[in-house]
C-alpha positions in Angstrom: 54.9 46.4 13.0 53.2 44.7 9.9 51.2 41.7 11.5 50.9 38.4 8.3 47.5 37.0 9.3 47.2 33.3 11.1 46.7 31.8 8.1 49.6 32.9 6.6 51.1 30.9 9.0 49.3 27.4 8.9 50.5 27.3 5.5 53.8 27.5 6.1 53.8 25.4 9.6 51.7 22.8 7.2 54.6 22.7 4.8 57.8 23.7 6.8 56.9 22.8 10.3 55.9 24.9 13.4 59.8 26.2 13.9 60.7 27.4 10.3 57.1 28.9 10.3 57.9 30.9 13.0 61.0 32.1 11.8 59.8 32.9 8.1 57.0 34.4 9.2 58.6 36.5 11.3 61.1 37.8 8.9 58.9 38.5 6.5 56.5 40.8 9.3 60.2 42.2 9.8 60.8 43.0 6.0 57.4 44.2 5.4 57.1 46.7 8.6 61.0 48.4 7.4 59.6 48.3 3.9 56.8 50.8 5.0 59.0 52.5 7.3 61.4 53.2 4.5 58.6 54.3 2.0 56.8 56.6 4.8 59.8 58.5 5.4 60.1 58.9 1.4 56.8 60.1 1.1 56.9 62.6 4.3 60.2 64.1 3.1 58.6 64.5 -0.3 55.5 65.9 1.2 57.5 68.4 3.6 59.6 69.6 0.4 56.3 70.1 -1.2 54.8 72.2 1.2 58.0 74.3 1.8 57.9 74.9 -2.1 54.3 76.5 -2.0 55.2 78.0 0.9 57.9 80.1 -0.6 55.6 80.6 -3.7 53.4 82.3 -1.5 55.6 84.2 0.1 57.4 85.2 -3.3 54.3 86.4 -5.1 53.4 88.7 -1.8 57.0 90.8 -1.7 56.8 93.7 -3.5 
């Protein structure tokens, strides 16, 4: 799970108050972390079709 650092926080309990700190903070950690979850699936998919493409290159060029 994406972590915001403290800091991150002070601001906003400074300018929203310790309670709606806590619950934008926390929705943004929660945004963030399915943000990277969504684009590391994307990328692992795109990597696996990658590799099975080569793959079957390989494999092409060696039947005779």
């Amino acid at each position: 799970m994406a972590t915001l650092p403290f800091e991150v926080f002070e601001v906003f309990d400074d300018k929203l108050g310790k309670e709606d700190a806590r619950i934008l903070v926390k929705s943004l950690e929660t945004t963030i972390t399915e943000n990277i979850e969504s684009k590391w699936a994307s990328t692992k998919n795109e990597l696996l079709d990658e590799m099975e493409k080569r793959i079957d290159k390989k494999f092409e060029s060696r039947r005779p």
